[in-house]
VOTI-808626 format. One record per residue (C-alpha): x, y negated, z. Coordinates in steps of 0.001 Angstrom, whole numbers, padded with zeros to 6 digits, always signed. Last residue first. Layout:
N
XYZ/...
//
This chain:
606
+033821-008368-032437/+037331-009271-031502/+037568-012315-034197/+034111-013673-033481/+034744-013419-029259/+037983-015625-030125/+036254-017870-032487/+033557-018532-029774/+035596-019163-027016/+037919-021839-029109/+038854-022284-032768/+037127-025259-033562/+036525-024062-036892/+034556-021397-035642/+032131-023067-033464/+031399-025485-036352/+030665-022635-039080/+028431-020724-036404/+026380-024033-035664/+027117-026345-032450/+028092-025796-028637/+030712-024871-026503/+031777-024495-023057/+027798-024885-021509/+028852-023705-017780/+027513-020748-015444/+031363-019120-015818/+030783-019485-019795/+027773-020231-021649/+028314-020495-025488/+026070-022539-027329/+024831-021336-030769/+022424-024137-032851/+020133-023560-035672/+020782-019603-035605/+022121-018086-038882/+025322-016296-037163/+023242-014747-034241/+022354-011143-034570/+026288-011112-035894/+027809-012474-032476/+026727-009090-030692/+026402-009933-027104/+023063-011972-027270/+020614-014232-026248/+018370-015625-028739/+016025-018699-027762/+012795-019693-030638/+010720-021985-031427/+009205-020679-034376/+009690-021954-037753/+011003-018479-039222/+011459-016510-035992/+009240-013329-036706/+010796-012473-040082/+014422-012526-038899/+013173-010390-035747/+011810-007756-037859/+014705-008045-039840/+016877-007575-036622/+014642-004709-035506/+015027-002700-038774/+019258-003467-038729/+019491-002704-034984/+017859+000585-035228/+020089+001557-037975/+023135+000467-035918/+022850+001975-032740/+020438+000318-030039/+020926-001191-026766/+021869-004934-027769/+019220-005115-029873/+016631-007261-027600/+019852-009308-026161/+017127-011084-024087/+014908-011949-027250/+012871-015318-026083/+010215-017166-028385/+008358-019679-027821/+005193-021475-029162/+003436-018043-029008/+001429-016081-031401/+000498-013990-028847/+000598-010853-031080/+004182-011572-031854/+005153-011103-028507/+003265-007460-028604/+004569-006755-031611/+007895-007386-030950/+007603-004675-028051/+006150-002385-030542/+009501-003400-032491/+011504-002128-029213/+009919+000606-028913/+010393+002034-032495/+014455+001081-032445/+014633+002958-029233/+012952+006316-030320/+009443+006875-029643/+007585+009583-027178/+009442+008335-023800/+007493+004945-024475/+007837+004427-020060/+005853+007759-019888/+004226+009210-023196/+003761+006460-026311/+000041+007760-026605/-001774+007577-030279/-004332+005734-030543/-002734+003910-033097/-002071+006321-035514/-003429+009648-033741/-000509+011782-034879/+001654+009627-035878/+002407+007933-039363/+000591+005118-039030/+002730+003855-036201/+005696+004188-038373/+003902+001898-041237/+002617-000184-038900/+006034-001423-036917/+007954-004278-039253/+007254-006358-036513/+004982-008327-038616/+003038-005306-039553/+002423-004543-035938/+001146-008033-035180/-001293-007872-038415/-002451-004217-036891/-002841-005679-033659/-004737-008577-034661/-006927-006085-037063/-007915-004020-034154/-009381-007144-032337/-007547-008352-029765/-009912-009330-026435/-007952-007552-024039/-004660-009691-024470/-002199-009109-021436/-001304-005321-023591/-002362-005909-026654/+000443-003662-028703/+000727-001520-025526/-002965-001116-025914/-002551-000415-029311/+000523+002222-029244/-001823+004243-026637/-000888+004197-022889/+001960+005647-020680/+003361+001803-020594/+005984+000363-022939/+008631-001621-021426/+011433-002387-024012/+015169-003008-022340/+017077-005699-023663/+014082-007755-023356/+011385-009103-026282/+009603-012553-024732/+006898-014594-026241/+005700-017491-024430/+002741-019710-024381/+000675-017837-021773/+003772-018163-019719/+003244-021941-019561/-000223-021027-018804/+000235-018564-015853/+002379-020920-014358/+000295-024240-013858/+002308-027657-015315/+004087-029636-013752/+006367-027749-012651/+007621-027678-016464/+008950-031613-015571/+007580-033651-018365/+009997-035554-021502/+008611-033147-024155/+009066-030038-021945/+010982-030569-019070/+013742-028528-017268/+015187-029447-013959/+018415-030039-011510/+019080-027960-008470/+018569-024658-006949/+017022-024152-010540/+013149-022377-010414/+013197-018419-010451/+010712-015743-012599/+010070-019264-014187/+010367-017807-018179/+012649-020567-018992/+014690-019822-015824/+014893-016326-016850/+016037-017107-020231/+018309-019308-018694/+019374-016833-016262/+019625-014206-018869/+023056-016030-020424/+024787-016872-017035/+028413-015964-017678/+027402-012322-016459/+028289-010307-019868/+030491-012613-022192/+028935-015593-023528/+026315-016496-026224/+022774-018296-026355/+021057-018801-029461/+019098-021591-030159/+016731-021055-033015/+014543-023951-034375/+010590-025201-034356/+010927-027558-031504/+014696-028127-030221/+016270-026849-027215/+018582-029305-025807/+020890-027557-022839/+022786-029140-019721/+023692-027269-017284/+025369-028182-013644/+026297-024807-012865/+024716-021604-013588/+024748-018058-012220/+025969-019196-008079/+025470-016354-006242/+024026-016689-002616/+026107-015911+000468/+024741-013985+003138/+022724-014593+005950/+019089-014728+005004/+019853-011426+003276/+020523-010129-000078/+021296-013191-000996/+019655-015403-003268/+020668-016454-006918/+022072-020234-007556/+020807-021670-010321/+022150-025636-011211/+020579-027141-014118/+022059-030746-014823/+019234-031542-017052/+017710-027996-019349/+015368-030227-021927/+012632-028403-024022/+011081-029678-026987/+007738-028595-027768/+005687-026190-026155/+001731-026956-026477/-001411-026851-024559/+000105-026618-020813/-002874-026234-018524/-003184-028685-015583/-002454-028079-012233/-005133-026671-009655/-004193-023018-011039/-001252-023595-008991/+000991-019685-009326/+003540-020638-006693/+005173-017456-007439/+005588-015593-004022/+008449-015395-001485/+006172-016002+001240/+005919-012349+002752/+002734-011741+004806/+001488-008962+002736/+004759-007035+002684/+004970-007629+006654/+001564-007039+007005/+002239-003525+005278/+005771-002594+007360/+003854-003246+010582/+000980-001235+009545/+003481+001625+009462/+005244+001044+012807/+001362+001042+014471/+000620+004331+013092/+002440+005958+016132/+000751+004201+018382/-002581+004746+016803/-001932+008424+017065/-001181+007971+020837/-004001+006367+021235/-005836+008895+019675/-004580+011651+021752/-005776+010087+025038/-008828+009193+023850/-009174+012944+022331/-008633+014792+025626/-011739+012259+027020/-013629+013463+024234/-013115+017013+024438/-013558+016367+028404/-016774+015463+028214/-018441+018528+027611/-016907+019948+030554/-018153+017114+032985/-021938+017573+031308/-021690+021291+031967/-020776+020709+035483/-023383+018013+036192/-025835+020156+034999/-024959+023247+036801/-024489+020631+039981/-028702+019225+039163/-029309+023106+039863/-027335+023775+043184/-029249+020690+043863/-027227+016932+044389/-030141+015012+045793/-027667+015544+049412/-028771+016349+052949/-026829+020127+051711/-023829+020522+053183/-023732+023251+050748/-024366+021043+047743/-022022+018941+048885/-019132+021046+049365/-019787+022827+046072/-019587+019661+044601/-015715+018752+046084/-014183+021755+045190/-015939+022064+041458/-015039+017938+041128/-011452+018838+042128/-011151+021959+039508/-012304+019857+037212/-009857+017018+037237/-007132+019467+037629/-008297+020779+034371/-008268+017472+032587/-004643+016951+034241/-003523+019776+032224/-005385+018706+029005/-004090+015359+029225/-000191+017142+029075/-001406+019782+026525/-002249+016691+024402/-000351+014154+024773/+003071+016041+024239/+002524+016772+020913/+003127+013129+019596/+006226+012697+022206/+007733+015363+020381/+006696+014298+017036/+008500+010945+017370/+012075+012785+018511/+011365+015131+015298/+010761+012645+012899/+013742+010825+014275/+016242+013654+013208/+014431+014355+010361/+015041+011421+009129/+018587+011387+010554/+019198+014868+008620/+017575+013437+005244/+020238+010523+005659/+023259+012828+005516/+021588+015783+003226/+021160+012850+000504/+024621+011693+000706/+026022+015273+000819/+024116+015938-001999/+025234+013066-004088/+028900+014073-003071/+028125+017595-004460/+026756+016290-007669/+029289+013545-008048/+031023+015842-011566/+031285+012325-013239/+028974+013149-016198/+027079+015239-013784/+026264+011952-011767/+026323+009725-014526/+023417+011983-016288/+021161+012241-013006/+021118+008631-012900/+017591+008194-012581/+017103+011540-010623/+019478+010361-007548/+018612+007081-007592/+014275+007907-007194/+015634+010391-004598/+017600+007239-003309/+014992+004968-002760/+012728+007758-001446/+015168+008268+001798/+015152+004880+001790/+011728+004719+002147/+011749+007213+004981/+014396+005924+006516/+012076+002808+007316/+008665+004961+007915/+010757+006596+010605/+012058+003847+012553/+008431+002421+012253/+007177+005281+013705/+010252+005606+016482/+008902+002013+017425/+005430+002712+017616/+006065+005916+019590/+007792+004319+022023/+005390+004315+024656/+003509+007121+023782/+004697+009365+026644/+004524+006454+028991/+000807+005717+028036/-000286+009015+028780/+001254+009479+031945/-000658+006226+032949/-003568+006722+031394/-004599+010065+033210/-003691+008346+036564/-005586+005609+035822/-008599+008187+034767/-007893+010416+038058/-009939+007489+040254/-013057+007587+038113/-013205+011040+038138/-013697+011544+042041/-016170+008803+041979/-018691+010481+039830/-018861+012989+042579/-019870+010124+045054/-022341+008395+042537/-024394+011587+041713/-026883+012460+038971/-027063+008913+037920/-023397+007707+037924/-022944+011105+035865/-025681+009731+033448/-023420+006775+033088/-020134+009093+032903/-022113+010848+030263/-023144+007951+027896/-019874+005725+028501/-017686+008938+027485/-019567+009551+024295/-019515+005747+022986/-015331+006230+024162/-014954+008956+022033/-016827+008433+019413/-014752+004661+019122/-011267+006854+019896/-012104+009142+016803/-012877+006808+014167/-010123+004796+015770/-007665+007702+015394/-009004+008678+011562/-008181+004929+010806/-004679+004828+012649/-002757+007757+012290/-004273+009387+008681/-005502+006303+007040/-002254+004406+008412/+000351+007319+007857/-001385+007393+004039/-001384+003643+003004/+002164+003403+004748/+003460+006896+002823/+002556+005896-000239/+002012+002037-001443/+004496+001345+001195/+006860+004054+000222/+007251+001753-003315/+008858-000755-001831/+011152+001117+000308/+011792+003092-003054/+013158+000049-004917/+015318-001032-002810/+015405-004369-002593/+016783-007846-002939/+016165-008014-006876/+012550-007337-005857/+011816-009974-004110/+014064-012265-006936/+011399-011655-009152/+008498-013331-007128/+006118-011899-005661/+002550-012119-006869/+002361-008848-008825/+002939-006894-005676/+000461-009242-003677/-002335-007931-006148/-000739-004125-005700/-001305-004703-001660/-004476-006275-001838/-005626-003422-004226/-004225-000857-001809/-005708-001996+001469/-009484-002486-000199/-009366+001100-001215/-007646+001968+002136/-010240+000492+003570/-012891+001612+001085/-012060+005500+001714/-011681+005028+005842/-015359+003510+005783/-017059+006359+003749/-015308+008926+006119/-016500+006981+009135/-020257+007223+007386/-019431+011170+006702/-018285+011872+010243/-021317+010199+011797/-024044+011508+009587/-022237+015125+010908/-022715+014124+014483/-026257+012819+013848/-027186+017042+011993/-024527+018115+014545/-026998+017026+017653/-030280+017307+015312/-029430+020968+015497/-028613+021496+018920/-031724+019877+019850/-033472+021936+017632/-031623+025046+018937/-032143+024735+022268/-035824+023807+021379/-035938+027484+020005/-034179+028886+022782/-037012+027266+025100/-040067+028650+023092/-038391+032120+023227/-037754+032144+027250/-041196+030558+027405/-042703+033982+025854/-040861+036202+028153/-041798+034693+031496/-045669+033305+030499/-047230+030789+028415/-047683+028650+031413/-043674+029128+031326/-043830+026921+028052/-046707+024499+028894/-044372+023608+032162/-041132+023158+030020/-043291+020369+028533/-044643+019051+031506/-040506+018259+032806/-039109+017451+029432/-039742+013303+030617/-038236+014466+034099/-035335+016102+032633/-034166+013110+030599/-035036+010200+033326/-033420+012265+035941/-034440+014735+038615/-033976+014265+042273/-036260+011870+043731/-039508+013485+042539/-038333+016769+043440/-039673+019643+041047/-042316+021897+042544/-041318+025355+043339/-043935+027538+043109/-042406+028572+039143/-038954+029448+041069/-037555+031451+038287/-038893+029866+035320/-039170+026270+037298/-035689+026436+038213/-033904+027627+035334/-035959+025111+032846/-034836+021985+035245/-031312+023344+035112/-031281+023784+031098/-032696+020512+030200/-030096+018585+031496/-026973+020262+028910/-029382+020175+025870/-030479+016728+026909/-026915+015503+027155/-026238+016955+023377/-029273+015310+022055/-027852+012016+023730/-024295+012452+022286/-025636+013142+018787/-028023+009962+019143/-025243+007866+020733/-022914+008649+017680/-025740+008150+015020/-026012+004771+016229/-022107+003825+016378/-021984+004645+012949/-025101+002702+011492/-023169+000024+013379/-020041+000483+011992/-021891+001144+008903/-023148-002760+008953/-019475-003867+010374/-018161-002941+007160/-016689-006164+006281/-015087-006515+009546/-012775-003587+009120/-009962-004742+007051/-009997-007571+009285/-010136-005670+012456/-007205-003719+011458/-004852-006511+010171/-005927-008418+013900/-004538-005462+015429/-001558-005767+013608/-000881-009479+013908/-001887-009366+018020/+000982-006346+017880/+003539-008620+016686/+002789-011444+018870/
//
C-alpha cells in the first residue's frame, strides 16, 4: 500500500508534463536510431568497399542497411579513397544528430525535474501554512524543516534523475534488442535468458535500500533539529559550561548517521560493478556462441551482420548497466518520498471553510464551560489538560486582562480566541453564535494580535508594517506607525522606511520591534485586540514606550491583555485571574484587591 502511494506521488507530479514526456521520449528514439544506423552502416560499407563484386544478400541485410545500401554504392563508385572520406563524413553527421537528439533529451528532462520540484515545494510550503499549531508543537523543528531540504533534494537527485535515466534506458534497450530480434533470433536468445538473472542479483542488493533511506532521511532531520538546538541556545550552553556534553550528544547521533549512511551506500555501489560483471559474462557468451554460427555457416548471420551485432550488444550495455543502477537509485529515494506524502497527507490541518459565511463584526464574546486539553506528543500518550470548564464574558469595546502565574492557562485563551486549537469541550460565541460558524480566515481578519515575542521578517520596516495587507498605502503605514508610537524612530534610519530590519528584526532593539509589531495590529484596524504578555520581555524603558503605545491603541477597542506584570494591567475594565486552567477570580483592580485573595497576593510580591 505504501509503495502504490509513492508511486502514485510520482506519476502525479508528473502527469502534467506528459507533453515533454513525449517530446522526450521522441528525441530519445531519434538519438538511439542515429546511433543504430552508425553501428549497421559500418558492416554493409566494409563489405562492399572491400568486396565491391560482392552483391549484398537480399535476405540478409536489414531495413537500416538496406535503405543506405545505393547510397554507400554512389560513394565507392567514386572510388577506394574518395568513399572512405564521404563515409567518415556521414559518420560524423549521424554522430552528430545522435548527441544533437541526445542533448534535446537531457535538457527537456532537465526542464521537467526543475518544475517538479518547483511544483513539489510550493505544495509542500502551502500545506506548511495549513497545519495546524499544535503540528508543530509535536515536533522537532529540524525534521520539519529537512523535508523542505534534504527530501526535495534526495528525491530530485535519487528518484527524478533515476527515472529520467531508467525511461532512456529502457526506450534504448527496446530499440536494439528489437533490431537484435532482427539480425538474429537465436543469439538474441542468449541475452534474454541472463536478464532474470541480471535482475535478480540486482534486486537483492537493493532490497533494503528503501528502508535504510528512510532510516537515514529520519536521523538526518534530527540530526538538523539539534544543530538548529545547539546554535539557538549557544548562550545557555556556555553559560552552563555543557559544551563538551553538547558535543558528545551531537558526535553520538552524527556516528549512527553515518553509521546507516554508510550501510545504504554500500549496497548503492554495489549495483554497479556487480551488473557490470555479469554484463561482461553476457558478452563473452554471445562472442562464443556467434562465432560458432558464423562458422557453421547455413546461417543469415555474416561475419559482417556479427560486427554489427557486436557493436550494437556493446552499445547497449551502458544502458542496460544504468537500469540496473537506477532502480537502485529509485530505491533508495523511495524513504524520502515517503517522509513528503506523509507531510502532505497529514490531516491535522485548520479547517479553513471558505463555504461559511464571513464574520463582519466582533462583538461580545462568550467562553461557556471551555475545556482545552493539549495533544500528546504521540497518539499514545496523555494529553495536557490547560483549561477546565471556563467560563469568561468579554465585553465589546473594553479591556479584559487575563492574569495567573506562568502555565495556569493564560495563552490558551488567547490561543483559543485566535483558533490555532478549538476547546476539547465547551464553546465560544460571538454575539450569541458559535465562532465555528463562521470561516477562519475572516474571523482572523478581524483580529489584532502583539506576542511576547515580536516576529519581524528580513524585509523593510514597511513591509513588516503591512505585512498580510498588500494594498496599504504608504500613508496607512505611516498613520499605523505613528500610533504605535514607532515613526519618529523609523524616520531616523538609514533608509526610513525602506529600511531592512536584518534577520528575525536582528537590526532593532526589543522595545522597537515590538511597537513595529503594534503597528502592524494597529494597521488592521481590528475589532480585537490580543497582547500575549507583549512587554513581558523587555527592561523597563522599553516597557514604558510600548505600554503607552499600547494605552493609546486600546482606547474603545475590544481588547484581551495577558500578562505577568500586574502594573500593565491595573486600568483594565475587568482582570480575571486564571489559575490551574480555572477562572479563581474576577472583577476590577480595586475589587480584586480588597478581596484579598490570588490577586492581592501576586500585587503584594510584584
Amino acid at each position: 500500500m505504501t509503495h502504490r502511494k509513492e508511486v502514485e506521488f510520482t506519476v502525479r507530479q508528473i502527469k502534467p508534463y506528459s507533453a515533454k514526456v513525449a517530446v522526450y521520449g521522441l528525441f530519445v528514439v531519434l538519438s538511439t536510431l542515429f546511433m543504430m544506423a552508425t553501428a549497421l552502416s559500418v558492416s554493409d560499407f566494409l563489405k562492399l568497399l572491400f568486396e565491391p563484386d560482392t552483391p549484398m544478400p537480399s535476405q540478409g541485410g536489414n531495413l537500416i542497411s538496406q535503405a543506405l545500401e545505393a547510397l554507400y554504392g554512389w560513394m565507392i563508385a567514386q572510388g577506394k579513397s574518395t568513399a572512405l572520406w564521404l563515409f567518415a563524413a556521414l559518420l560524423i553527421v549521424l554522430f552528430f544528430f545522435k548527441n544533437l537528439f541526445g542533448y534535446l533529451s537531457a535538457v527537456v528532462a532537465g526542464v521537467m525535474r526543475n518544475r517538479i520540484t518547483r511544483d513539489i515545494r510550493n505544495r509542500m510550503f502551502t500545506k506548511a501554512m495549513r497545519l495546524s499549531v499544535g503540528y508543530y508543537s509535536s515536533r522537532r523543528e529540524g525534521d520539519v524543516l529537512s523535508r523542505f531540504g534534504n527530501d526535495i533534494v534526495e528525491y530530485e537527485e535519487n528518484v527524478l534523475v533515476s527515472i529520467h535515466t531508467l525511461a532512456s534506458a529502457v526506450v534504448t534497450l527496446v530499440l536494439y534488442l528489437l533490431m537484435l530480434f532482427y539480425i538474429d533470433v537465436r543469439l538474441t536468445g542468449v541475452v534474454l535468458l541472463s536478464i532474470p538473472v541480471i535482475s535478480l542479483v540486482i534486486s537483492s542488493i537493493s532490497h533494503r535500500l528503501k528502508r535504510n533511506s528512510k532510516e537515514v532521511q529520519d536521523q538526518g532531520g534530527t540530526l538538523l533539529s539539534l544543530t538548529e538546538e545547539a546554535i539557538r541556545g549557544l548562550r545557555v550552553i556556555k553559560a552552563f559550561n555543557a559544551i563538551d556534553f553538547s558535543n558528545r550528544r551531537y558526535q553520538t547521533l552524527n556516528h549512527e548517521y553515518s553509521r546507516r549512511r554508510t550501510a545504504m551506500l554500500r549496497r548503492i555501489h554495489a549495483a554497479s560493478p556487480v551488473s557490470e560483471f555479469l554484463g561482461s559474462t553476457v558478452v563473452v557468451a554471445v562472442l562464443l556462441f556467434g562465432t560458432v554460427l558464423v562458422i557453421r555457416g547455413g546461417s543469415m548471420l555474416t561475419a559482417e551482420l556479427f560486427v554489427s551485432y557486436l557493436m550494437l550488444f556493446v552499445l547497449m550495455l551502458p544502458p542496460a548497466k544504468s537500469l540496473s543502477t537506477s532502480i537502485a537509485q529509485i530505491k533508495r529515494g523511495e524513504g524520502c518520498v515517503t517522509r513528503m506524502v506523509d507531510f502532505l497527507e497529514d490531516k491535522s490541518i485548520e479547517a479553513q471553510d471558505e463555504s461559511k459565511p464571513a464574520i463582519e463584526h466582533i462583538g461580545n464574546i462568550e467562553l461557556k464551560d471551555v475545556v482545552m486539553e493539549y495533544p500528546g506528543q504521540n497518539s499514545e500518550a496523555t494529553g495536557v489538560q490547560a483549561l477546565r470548564g471556563v467560563d469568561l464574558h468579554i465585553a465589546e469595546g473594553k479591556t479584559t486582562a487575563i492574569v495567573g502565574m506562568s502555565g495556569s492557562g493564560k495563552s490558551t485563551i488567547a490561543n483559543l480566541l485566535l483558533r490555532f486549537y478549538e476547546p476539547t469541550e465547551g464553546r465560544i460565541t460571538v454575539d450569541g453564535r458559535d465562532v465555528r460558524e463562521y470561516s477562519l480566515s475572516s474571523w482572523r481578519s478581524r483580529i489584532g494580535v502583539v506576542a511576547q515575542e515580536p516576529q519581524l521578517f528580513n524585509d523593510t520596516v514597511a513591509n513588516n508594517i503591512a505585512y498580510g495587507m498588500p494594498n496599504a498605502t504608504r500613508q496607512q503605514i505611516k498613520e499605523a506607525a505613528r500610533i504605535a508610537d514607532a515613526d519618529d524612530f523609523i524616520k531616523a534610519m538609514p533608509d526610513g522606511y525602506d529600511s531592512y530590519v536584518g534577520d528575525g528584526g536582528s537590526m532593532l532593539s526589543g522595545g522597537q520591534r515590538q511597537r513595529i509589531c503594534i503597528a502592524r495590529a494597529v494597521l488592521r484596524n481590528p475589532d480585537l485586540l490580543i497582547f500575549d504578555e507583549a512587554t513581558s520581555a523587555l527592561d523597563s524603558e522599553s516597557e514604558r514606550q510600548v505600554q503607552q503605545s499600547i494605552d493609546t491603541l486600546l482606547h474603545g477597542r475590544t481588547a484581551v491583555v495577558i500578562a505577568h506584570r500586574l502594573s500593565t494591567v491595573r486600568n483594565a475594565d475587568q482582570i480575571v485571574v486564571i489559575d490551574r486552567g480555572c477562572v479563581a477570580e474576577l472583577g476590577t483592580h480595586e475589587e480584586l484587591m480588597a478581596m484579598g485573595g490570588i490577586y492581592h497576593r501576586m500585587a503584594s510580591n510584584a
